[in-house]
Structure formats: structure tokens, C-alpha cells
C-alpha positions as CSV (number, residue, x, y, z in Angstrom):
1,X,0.0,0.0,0.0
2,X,1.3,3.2,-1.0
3,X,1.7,6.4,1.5
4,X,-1.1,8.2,-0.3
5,X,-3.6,5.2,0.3
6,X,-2.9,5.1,3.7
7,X,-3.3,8.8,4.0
8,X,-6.6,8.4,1.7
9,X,-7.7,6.6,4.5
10,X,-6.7,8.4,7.2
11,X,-8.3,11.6,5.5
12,X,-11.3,9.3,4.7
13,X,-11.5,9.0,8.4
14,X,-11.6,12.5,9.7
15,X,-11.0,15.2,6.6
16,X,-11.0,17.9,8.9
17,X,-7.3,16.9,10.3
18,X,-4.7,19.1,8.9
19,X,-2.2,16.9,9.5
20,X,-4.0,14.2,7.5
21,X,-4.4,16.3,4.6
22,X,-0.3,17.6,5.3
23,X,0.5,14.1,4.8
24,X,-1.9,13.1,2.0
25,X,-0.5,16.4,-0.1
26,X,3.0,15.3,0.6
27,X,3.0,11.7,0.1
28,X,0.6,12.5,-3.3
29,X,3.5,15.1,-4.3
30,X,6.6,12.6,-3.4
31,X,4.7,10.3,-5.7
32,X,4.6,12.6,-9.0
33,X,0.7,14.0,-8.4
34,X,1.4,17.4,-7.7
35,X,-1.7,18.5,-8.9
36,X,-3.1,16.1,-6.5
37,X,-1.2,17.0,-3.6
38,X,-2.5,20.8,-3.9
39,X,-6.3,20.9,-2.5
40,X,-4.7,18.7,0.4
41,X,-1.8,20.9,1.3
42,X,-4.0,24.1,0.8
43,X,-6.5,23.2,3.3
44,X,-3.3,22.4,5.6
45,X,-2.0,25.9,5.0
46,X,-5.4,26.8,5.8
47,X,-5.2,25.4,9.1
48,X,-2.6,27.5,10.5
49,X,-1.3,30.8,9.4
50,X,2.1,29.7,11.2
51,X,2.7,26.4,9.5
52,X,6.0,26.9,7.1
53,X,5.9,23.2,5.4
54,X,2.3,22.9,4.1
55,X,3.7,26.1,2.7
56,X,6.6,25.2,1.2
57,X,5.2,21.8,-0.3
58,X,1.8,23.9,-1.6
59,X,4.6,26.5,-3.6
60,X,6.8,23.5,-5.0
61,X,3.1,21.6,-6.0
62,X,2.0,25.0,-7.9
63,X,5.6,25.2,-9.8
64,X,5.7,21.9,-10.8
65,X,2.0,22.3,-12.3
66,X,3.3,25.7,-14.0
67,X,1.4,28.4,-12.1
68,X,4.3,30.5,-11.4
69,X,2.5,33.5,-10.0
70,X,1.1,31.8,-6.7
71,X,4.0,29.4,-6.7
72,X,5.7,32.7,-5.5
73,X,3.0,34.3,-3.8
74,X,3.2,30.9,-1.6
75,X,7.3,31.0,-1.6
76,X,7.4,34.7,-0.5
77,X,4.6,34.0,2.7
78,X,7.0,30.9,3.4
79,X,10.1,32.6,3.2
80,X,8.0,35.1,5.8
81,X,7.7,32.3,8.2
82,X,11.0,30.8,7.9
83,X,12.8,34.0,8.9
84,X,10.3,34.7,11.6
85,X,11.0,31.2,13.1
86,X,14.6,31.5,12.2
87,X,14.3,28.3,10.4
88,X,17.8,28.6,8.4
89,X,17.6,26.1,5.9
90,X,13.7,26.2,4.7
91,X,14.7,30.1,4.2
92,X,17.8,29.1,2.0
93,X,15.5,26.9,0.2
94,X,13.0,29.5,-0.6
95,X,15.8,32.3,-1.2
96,X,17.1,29.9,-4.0
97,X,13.5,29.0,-4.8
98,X,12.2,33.2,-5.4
99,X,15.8,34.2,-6.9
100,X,15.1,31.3,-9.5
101,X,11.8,31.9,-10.8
């Protein structure tokens, strides 16, 4: 059984859990369906205005489908919450990840 199936189920289960629907996005998006992974992940970034990695994985899900504009729009509010949080390496990431596109 692959991760997304057993975050299908888990979802399935309670859909109101944004961790379930973190996990769902981000095993759908490790397995080539980013355009899968993107309702999942932003109803996790919904969740909490705080949360970095829903973030990050929602921009990286956008660019890989081509919508470049809120691909950044979702890098820049990351790059907001890595700084904040001092979260070094996320913020490299999304330096690299803004200068780039």
C-alpha cells in the first residue's frame, strides 16, 4: 500500500485533520501527483497561518504544475515564516526557490 492510500484513509477517516491532509499532499506530491497534492496541502495551510511546510510543499506543488505566479505568492509567505521562526535552511530553500523563478 502506498503512503497516499494510507493517507486516503486516514483523511477518509476524519478530513478535517490538517495533518492528514499535510501528509496526504505530501506523500501524493513525493509520488509525482502534484496537482493532487494541492487541495490537500492548501486546506493544511489553511489550518494554520504559522505552519512553514504545508507552505513550502503547496509553492513547489503549484511550480511543478506551472502556475508560477502563486508558486511565488506561496514562496514569498513561506520565506516570511522561515525568517520569523529563524528556520535557516527552509529560508535558503526559498531564497534559492524566489531568486530562480
Amino acid at each position: 500500500m502506498s503512503r497516499s492510500e494510507i493517507f486516503r484513509r486516514h483523511v477518509a477517516s476524519d478530513p478535517a485533520n490538517p495533518l492528514f491532509r499535510f501528509s496526504l499532499g505530501q506523500a501524493l506530491f513525493t509520488e509525482g501527483d502534484a496537482a493532487g497534492a494541492i487541495e490537500h496541502l492548501r486546506l493544511a495551510v489553511a489550518s494554520k497561518a504559522d505552519w512553514m511546510m504545508p507552505r513550502i510543499l503547496l509553492g513547489k506543488s503549484l511550480q511543478a504544475v506551472g502556475d508560477m505566479p502563486a508558486a511565488k505568492a506561496v514562496f514569498t509567505d513561506a520565506l516570511a515564516l522561515a525568517v520569523a521562526q529563524g528556520h535557516e535552511e527552509p529560508e535558503e530553500e526559498l531564497r534559492v526557490l524566489l531568486a530562480t523563478r
